[in-house]
PyMOL Python script that loads the backbone (N, CA, C, O; Angstrom):
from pymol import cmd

cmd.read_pdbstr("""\
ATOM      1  N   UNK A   1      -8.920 148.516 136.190  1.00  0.00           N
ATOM      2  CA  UNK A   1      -8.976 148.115 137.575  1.00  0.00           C
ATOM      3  C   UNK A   1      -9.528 149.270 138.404  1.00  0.00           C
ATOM      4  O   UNK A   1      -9.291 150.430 138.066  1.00  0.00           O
ATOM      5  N   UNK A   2     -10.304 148.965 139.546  1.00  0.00           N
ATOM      6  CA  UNK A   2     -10.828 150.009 140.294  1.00  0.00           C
ATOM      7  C   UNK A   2     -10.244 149.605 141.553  1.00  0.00           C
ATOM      8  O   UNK A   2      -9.293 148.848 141.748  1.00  0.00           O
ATOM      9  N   UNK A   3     -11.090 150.338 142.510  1.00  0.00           N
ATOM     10  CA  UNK A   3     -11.730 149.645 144.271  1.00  0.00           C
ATOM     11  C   UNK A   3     -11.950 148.982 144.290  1.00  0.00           C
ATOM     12  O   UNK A   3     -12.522 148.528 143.299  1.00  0.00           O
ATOM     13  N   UNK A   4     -11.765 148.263 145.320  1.00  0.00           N
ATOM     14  CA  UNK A   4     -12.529 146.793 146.306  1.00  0.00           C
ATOM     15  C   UNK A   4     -13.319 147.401 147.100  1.00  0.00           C
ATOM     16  O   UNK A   4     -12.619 148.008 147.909  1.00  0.00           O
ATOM     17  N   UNK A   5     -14.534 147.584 147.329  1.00  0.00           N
ATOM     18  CA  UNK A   5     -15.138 148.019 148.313  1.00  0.00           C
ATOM     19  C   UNK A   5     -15.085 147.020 149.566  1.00  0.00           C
ATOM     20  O   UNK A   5     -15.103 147.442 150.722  1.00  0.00           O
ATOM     21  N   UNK A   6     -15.023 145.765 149.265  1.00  0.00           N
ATOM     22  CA  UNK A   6     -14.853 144.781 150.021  1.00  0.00           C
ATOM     23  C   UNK A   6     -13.483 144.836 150.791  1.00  0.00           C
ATOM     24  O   UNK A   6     -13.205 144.545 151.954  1.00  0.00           O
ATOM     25  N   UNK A   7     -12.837 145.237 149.907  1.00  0.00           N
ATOM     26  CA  UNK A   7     -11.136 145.295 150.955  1.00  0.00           C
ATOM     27  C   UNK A   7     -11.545 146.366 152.429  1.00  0.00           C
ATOM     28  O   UNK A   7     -12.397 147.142 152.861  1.00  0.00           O
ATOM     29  N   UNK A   8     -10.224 145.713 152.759  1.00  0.00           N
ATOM     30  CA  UNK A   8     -10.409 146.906 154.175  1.00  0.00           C
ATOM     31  C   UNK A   8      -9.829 147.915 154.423  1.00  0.00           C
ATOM     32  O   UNK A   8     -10.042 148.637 155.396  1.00  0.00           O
ATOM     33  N   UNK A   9      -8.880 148.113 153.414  1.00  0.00           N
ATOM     34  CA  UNK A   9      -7.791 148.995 152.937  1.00  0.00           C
ATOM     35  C   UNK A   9      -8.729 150.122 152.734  1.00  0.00           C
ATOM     36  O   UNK A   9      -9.635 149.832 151.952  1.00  0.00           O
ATOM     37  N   UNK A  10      -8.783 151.560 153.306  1.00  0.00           N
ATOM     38  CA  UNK A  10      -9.527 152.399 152.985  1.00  0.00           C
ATOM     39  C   UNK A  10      -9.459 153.079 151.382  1.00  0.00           C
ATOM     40  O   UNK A  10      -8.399 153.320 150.804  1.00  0.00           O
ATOM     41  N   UNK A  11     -10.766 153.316 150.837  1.00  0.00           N
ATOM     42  CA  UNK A  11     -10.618 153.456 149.670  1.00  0.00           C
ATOM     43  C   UNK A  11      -9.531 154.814 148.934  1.00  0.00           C
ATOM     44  O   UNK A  11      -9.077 154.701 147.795  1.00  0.00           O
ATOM     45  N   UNK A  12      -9.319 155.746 149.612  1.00  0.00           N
ATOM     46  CA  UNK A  12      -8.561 156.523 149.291  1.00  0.00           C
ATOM     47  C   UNK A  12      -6.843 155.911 148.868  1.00  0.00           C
ATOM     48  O   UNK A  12      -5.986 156.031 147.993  1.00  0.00           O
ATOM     49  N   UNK A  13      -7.065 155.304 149.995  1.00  0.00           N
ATOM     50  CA  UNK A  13      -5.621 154.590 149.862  1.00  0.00           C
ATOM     51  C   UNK A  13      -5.171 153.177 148.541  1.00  0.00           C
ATOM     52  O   UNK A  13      -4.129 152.840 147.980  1.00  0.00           O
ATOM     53  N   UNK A  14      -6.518 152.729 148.516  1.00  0.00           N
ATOM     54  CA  UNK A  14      -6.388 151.833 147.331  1.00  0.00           C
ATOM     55  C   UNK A  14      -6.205 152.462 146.192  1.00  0.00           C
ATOM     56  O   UNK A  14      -5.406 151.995 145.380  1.00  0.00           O
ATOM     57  N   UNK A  15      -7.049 153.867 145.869  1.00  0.00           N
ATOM     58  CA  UNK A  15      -7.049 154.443 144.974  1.00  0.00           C
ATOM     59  C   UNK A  15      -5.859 155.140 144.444  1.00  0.00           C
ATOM     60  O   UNK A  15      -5.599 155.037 143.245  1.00  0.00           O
ATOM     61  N   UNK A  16      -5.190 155.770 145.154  1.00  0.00           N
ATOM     62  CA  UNK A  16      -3.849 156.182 145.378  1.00  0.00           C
ATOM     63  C   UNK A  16      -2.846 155.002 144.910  1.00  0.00           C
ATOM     64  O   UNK A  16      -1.855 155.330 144.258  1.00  0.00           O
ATOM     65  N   UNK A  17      -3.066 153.647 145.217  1.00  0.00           N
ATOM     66  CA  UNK A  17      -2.210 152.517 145.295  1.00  0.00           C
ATOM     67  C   UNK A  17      -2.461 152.189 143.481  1.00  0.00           C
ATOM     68  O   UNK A  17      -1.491 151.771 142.849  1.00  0.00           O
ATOM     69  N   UNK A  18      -3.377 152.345 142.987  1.00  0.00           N
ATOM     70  CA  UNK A  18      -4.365 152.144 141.405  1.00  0.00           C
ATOM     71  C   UNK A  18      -3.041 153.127 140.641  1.00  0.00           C
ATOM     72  O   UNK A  18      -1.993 152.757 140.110  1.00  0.00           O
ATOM     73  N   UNK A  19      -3.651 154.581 140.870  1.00  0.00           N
ATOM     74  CA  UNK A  19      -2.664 155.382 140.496  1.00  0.00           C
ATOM     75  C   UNK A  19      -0.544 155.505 140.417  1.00  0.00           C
ATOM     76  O   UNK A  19       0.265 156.092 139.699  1.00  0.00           O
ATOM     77  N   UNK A  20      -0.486 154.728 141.411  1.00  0.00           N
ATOM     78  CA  UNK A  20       1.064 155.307 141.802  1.00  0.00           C
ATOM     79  C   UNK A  20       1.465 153.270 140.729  1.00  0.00           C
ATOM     80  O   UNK A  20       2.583 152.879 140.392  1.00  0.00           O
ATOM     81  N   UNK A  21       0.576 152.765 140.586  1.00  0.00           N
ATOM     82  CA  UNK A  21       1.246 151.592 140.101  1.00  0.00           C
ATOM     83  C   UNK A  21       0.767 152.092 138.349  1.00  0.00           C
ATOM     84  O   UNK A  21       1.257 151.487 137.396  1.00  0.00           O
ATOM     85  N   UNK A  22      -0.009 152.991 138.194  1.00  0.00           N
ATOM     86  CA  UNK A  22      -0.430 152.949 136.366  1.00  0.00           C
ATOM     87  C   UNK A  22       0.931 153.889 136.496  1.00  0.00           C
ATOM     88  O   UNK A  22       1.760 153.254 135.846  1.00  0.00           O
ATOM     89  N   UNK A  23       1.516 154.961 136.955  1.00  0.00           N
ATOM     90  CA  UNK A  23       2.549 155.947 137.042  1.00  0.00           C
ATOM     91  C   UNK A  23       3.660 154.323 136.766  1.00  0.00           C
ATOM     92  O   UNK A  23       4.069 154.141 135.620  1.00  0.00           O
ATOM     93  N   UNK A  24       3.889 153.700 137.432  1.00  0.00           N
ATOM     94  CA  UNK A  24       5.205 152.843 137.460  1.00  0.00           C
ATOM     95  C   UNK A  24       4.963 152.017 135.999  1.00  0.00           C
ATOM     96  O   UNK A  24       5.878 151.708 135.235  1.00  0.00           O
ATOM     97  N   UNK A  25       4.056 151.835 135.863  1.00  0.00           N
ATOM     98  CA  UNK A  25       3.938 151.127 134.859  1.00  0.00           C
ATOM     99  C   UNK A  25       3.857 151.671 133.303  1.00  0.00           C
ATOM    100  O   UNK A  25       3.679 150.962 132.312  1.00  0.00           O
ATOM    101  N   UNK A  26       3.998 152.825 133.324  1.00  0.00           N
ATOM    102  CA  UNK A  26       4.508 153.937 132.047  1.00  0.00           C
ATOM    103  C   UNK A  26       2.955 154.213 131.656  1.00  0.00           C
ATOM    104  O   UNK A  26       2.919 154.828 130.590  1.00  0.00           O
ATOM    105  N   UNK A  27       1.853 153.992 132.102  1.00  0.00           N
ATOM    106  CA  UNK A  27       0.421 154.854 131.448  1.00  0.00           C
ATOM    107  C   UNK A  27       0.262 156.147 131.738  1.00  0.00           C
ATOM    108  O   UNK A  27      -0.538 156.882 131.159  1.00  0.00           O
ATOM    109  N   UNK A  28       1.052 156.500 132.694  1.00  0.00           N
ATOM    110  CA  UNK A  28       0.872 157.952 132.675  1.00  0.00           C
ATOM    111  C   UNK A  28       2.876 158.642 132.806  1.00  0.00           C
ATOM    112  O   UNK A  28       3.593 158.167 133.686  1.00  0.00           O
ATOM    113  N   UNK A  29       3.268 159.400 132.116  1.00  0.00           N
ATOM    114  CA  UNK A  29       4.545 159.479 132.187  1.00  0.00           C
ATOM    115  C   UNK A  29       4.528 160.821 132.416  1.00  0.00           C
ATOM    116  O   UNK A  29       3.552 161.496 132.088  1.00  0.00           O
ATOM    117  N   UNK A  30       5.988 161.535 133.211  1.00  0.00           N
ATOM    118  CA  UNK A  30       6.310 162.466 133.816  1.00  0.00           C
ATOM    119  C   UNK A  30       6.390 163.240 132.968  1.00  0.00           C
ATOM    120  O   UNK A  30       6.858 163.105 131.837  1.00  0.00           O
ATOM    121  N   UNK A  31       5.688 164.587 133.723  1.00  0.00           N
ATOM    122  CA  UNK A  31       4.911 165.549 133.167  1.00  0.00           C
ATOM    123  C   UNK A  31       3.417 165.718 132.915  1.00  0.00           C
ATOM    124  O   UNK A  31       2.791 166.774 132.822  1.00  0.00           O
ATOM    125  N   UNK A  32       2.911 164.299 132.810  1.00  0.00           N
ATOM    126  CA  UNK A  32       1.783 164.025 131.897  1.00  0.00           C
ATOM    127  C   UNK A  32       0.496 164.526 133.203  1.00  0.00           C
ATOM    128  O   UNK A  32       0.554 164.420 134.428  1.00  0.00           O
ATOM    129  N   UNK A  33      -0.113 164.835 132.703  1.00  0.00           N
ATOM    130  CA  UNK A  33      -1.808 165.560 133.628  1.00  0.00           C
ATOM    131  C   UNK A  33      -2.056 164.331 133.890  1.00  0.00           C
ATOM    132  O   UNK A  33      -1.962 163.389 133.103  1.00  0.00           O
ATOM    133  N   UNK A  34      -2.467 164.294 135.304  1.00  0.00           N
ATOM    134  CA  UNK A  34      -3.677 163.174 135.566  1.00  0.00           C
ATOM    135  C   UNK A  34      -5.263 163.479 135.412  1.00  0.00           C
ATOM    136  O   UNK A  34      -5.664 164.641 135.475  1.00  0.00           O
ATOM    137  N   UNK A  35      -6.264 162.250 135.183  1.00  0.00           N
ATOM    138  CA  UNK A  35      -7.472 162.485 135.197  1.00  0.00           C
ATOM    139  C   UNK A  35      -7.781 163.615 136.264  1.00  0.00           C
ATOM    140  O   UNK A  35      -7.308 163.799 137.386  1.00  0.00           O
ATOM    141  N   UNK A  36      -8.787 164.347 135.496  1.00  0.00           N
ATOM    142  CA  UNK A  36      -9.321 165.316 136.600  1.00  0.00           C
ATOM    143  C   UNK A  36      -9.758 164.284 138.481  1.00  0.00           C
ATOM    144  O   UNK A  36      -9.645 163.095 138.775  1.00  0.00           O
ATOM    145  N   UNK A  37     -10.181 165.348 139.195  1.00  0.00           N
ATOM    146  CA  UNK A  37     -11.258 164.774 140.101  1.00  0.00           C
ATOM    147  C   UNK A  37     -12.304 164.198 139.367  1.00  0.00           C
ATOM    148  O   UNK A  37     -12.237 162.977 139.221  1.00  0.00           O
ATOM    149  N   UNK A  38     -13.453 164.914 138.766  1.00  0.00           N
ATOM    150  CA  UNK A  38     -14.113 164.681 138.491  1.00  0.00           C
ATOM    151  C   UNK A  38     -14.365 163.171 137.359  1.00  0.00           C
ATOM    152  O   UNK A  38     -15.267 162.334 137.344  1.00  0.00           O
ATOM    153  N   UNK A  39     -12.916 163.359 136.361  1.00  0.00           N
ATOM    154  CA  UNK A  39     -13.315 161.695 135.712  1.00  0.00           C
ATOM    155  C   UNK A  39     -12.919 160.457 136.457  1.00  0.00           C
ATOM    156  O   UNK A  39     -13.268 159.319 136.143  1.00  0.00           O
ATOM    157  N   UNK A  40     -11.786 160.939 137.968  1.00  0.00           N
ATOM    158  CA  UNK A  40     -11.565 159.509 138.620  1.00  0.00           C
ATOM    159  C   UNK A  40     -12.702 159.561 139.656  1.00  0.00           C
ATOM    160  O   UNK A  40     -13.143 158.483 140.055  1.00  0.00           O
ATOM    161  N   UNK A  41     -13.018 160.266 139.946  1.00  0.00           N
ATOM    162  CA  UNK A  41     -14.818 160.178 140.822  1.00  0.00           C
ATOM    163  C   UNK A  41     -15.844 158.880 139.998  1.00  0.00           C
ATOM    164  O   UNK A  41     -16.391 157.884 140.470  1.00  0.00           O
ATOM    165  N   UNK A  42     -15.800 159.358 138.777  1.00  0.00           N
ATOM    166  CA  UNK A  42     -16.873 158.610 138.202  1.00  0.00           C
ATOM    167  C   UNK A  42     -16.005 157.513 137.208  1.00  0.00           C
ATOM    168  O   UNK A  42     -16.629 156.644 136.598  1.00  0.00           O
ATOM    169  N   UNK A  43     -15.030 157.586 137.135  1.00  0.00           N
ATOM    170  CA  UNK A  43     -14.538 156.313 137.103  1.00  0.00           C
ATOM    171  C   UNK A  43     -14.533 155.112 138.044  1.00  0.00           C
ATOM    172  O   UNK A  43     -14.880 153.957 137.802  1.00  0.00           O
ATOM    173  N   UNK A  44     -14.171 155.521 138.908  1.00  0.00           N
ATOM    174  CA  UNK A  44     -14.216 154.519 140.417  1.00  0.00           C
ATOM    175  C   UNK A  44     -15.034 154.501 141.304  1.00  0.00           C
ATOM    176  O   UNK A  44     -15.100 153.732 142.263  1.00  0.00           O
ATOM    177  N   UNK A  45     -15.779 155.461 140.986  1.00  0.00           N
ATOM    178  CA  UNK A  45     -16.993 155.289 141.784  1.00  0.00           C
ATOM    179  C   UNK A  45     -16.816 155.529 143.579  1.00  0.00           C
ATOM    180  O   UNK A  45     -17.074 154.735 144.484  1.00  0.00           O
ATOM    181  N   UNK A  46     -16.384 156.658 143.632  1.00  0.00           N
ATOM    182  CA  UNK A  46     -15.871 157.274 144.845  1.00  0.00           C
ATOM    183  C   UNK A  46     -16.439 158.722 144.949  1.00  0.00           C
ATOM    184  O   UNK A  46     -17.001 159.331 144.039  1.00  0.00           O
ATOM    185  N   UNK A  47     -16.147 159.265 146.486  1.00  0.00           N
ATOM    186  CA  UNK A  47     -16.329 160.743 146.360  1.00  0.00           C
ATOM    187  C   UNK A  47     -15.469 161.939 145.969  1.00  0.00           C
ATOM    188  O   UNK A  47     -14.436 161.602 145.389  1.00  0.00           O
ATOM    189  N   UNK A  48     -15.588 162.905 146.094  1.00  0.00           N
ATOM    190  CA  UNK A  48     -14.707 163.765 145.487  1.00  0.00           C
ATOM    191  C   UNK A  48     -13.618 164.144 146.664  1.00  0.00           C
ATOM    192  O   UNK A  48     -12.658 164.816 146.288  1.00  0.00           O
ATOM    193  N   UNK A  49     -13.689 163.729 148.224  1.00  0.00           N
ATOM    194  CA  UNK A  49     -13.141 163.360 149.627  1.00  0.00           C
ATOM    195  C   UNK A  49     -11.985 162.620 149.584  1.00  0.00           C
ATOM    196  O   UNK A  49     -10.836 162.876 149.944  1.00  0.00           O
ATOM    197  N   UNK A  50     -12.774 161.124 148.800  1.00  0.00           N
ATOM    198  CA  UNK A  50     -11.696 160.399 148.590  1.00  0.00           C
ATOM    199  C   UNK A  50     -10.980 160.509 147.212  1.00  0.00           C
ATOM    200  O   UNK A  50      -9.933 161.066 147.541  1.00  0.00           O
ATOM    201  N   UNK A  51     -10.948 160.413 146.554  1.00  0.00           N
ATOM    202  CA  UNK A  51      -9.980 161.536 145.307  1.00  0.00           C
ATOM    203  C   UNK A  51      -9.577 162.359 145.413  1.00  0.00           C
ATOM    204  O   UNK A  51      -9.070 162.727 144.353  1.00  0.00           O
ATOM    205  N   UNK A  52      -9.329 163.707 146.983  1.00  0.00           N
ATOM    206  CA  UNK A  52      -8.863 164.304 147.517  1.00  0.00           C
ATOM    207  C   UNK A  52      -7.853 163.744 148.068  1.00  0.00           C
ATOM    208  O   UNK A  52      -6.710 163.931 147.651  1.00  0.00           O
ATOM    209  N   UNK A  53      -8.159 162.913 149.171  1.00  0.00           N
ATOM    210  CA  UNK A  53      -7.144 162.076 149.435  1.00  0.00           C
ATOM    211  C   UNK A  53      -6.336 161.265 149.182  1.00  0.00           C
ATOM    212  O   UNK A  53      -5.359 161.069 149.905  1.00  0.00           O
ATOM    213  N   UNK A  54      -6.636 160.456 147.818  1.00  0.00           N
ATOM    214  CA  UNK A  54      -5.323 159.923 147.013  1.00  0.00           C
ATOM    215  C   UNK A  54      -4.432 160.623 146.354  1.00  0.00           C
ATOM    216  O   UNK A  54      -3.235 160.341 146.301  1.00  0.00           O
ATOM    217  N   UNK A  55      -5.095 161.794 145.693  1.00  0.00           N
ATOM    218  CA  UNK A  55      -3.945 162.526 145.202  1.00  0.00           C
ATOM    219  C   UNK A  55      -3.430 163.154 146.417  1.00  0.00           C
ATOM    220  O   UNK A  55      -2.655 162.263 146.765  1.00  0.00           O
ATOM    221  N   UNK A  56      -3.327 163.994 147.236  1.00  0.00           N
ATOM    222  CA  UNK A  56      -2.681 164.226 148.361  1.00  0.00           C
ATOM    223  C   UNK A  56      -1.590 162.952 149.019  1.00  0.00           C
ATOM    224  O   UNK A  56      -0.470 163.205 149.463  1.00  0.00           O
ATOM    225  N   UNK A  57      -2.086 161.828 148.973  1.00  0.00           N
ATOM    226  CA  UNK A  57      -1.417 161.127 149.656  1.00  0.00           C
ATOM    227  C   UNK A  57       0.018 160.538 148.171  1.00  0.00           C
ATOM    228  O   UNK A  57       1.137 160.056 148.345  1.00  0.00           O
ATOM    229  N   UNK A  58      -0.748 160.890 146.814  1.00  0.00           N
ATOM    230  CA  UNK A  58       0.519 160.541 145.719  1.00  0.00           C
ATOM    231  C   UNK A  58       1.383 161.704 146.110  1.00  0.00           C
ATOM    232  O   UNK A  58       2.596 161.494 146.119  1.00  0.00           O
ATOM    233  N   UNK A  59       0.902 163.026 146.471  1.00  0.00           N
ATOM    234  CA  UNK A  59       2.014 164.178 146.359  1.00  0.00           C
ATOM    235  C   UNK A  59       2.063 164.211 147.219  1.00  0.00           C
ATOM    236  O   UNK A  59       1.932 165.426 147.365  1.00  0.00           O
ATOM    237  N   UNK A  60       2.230 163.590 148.768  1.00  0.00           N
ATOM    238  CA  UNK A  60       2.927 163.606 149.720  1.00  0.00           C
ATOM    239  C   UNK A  60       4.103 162.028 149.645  1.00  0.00           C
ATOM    240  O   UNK A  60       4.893 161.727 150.539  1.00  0.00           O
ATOM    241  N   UNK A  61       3.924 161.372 148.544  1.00  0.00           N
ATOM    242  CA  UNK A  61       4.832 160.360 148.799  1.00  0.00           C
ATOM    243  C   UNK A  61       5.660 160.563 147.403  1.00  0.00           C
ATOM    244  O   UNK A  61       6.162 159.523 146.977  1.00  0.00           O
ATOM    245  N   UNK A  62       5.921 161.959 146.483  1.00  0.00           N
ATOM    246  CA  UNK A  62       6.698 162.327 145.611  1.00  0.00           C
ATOM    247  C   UNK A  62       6.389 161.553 143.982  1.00  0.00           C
ATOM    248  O   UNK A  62       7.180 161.596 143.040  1.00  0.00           O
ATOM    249  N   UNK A  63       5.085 160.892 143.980  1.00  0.00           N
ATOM    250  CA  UNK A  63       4.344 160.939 142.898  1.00  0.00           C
ATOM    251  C   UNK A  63       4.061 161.684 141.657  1.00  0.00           C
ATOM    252  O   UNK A  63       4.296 161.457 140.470  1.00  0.00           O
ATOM    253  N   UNK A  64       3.493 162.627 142.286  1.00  0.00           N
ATOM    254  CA  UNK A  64       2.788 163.682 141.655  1.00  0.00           C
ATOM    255  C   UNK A  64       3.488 165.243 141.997  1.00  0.00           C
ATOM    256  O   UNK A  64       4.518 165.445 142.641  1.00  0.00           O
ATOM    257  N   UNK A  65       2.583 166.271 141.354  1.00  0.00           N
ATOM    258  CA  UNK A  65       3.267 167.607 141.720  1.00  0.00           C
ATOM    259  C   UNK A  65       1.774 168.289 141.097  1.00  0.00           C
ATOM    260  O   UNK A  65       1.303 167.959 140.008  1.00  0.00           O
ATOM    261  N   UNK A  66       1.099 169.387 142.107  1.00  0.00           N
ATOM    262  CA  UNK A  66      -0.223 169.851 141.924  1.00  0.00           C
ATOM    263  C   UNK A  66      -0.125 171.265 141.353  1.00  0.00           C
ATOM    264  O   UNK A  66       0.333 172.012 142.217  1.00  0.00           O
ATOM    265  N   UNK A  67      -0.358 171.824 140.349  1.00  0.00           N
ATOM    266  CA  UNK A  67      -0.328 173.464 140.187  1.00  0.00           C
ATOM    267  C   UNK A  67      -1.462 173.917 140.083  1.00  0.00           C
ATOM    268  O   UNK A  67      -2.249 173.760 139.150  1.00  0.00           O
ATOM    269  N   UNK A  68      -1.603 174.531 141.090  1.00  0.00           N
ATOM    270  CA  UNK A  68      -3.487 175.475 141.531  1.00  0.00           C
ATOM    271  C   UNK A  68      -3.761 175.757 139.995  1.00  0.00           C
ATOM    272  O   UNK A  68      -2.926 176.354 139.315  1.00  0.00           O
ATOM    273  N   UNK A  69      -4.823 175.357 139.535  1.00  0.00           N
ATOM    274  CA  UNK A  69      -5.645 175.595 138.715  1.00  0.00           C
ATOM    275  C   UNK A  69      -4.996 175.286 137.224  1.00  0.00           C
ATOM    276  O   UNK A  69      -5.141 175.879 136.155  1.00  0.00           O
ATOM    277  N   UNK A  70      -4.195 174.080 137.595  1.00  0.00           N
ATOM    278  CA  UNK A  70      -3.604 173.900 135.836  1.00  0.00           C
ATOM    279  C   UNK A  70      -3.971 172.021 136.237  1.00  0.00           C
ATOM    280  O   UNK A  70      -4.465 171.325 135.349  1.00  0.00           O
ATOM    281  N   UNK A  71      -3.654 171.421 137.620  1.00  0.00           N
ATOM    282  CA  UNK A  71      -4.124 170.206 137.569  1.00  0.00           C
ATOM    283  C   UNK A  71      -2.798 169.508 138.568  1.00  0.00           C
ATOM    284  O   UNK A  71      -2.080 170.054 139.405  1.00  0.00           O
ATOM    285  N   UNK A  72      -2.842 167.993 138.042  1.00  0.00           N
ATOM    286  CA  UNK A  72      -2.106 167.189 138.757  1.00  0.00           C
ATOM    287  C   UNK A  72      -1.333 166.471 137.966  1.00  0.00           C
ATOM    288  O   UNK A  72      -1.837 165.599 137.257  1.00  0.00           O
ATOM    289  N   UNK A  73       0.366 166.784 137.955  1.00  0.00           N
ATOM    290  CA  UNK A  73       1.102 166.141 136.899  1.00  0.00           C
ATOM    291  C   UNK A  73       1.688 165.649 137.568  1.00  0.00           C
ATOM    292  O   UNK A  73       1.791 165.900 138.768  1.00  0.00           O
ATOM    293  N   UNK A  74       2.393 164.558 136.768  1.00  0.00           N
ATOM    294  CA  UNK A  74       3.357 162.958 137.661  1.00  0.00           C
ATOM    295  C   UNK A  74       4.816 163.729 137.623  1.00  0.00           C
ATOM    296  O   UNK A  74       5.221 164.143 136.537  1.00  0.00           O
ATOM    297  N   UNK A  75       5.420 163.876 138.539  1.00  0.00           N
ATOM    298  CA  UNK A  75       6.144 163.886 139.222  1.00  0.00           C
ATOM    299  C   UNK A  75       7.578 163.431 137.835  1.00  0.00           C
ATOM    300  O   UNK A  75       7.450 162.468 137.079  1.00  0.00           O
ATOM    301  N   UNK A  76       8.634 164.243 137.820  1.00  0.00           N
ATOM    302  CA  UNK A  76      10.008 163.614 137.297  1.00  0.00           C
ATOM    303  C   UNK A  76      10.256 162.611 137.729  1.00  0.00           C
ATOM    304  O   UNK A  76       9.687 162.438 138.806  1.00  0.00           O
ATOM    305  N   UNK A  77      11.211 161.329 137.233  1.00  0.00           N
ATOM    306  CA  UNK A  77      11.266 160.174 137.477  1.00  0.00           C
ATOM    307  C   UNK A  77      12.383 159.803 138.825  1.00  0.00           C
ATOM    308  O   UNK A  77      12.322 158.860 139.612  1.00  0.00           O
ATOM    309  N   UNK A  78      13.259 160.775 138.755  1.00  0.00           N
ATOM    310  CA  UNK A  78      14.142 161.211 140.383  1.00  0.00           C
ATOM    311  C   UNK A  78      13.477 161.436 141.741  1.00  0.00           C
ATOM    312  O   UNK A  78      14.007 161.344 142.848  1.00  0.00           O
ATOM    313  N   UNK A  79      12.355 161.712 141.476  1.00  0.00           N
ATOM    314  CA  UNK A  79      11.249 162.203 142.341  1.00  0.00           C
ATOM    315  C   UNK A  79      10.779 161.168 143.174  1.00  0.00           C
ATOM    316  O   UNK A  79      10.580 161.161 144.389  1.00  0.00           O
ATOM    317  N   UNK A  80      10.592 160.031 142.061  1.00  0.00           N
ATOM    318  CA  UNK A  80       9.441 159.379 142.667  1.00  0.00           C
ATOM    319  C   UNK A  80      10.384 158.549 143.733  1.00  0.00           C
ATOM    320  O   UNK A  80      11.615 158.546 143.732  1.00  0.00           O
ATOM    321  N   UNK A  81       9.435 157.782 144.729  1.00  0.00           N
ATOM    322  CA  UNK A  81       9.992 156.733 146.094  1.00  0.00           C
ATOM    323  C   UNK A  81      10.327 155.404 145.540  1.00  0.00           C
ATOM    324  O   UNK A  81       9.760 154.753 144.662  1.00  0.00           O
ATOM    325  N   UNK A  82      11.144 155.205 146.091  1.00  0.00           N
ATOM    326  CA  UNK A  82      12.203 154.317 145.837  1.00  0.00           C
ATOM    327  C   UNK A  82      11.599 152.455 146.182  1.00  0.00           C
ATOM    328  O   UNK A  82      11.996 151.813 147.155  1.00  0.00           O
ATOM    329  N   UNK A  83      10.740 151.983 145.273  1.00  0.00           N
ATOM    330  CA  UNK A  83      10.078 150.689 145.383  1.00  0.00           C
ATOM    331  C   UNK A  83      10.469 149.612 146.862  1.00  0.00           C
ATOM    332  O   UNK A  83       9.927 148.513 146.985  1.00  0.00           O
TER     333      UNK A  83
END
""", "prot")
cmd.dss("prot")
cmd.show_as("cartoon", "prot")
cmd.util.cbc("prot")
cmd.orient("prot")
């Protein structure tokens, strides 16, 4: 599953919405690295702006957890927001 470019939902935010539901749904499990920028860029066919902004917006809603220069790992399962 990707973007809707057609939705009106800005794409950062859909993208973010892609991510925080593969996290709930056990494809990516705590601890586990997420795709770089660069493979969800060209996976989804977005900029590197908006793949800025979804992950920012997963680790501002207790998703994720970012360590400068090691990447973007999912968040312990206590962590995450409450459905």
């Amino acid at each position: 599953m990707t973007v809707d470019r057609m939705n009106p939902t800005p794409l950062w935010e859909q993208l973010a919405e892609l991510l925080a539901a593969a996290i709930r749904a056990g494809d990516y499990e705590p601890r586990q690295v997420l795709p770089s920028e660069k493979h969800l860029q060209d996976e989804h066919g977005v900029s590197r702006g908006t793949v800025r902004l979804a992950m920012q917006a997963l680790a501002e809603r207790g998703w994720t957890v970012t360590i400068q220069g090691r990447g973007t790992f999912v968040a312990e399962r206590e962590n995450w927001p409450a459905d």
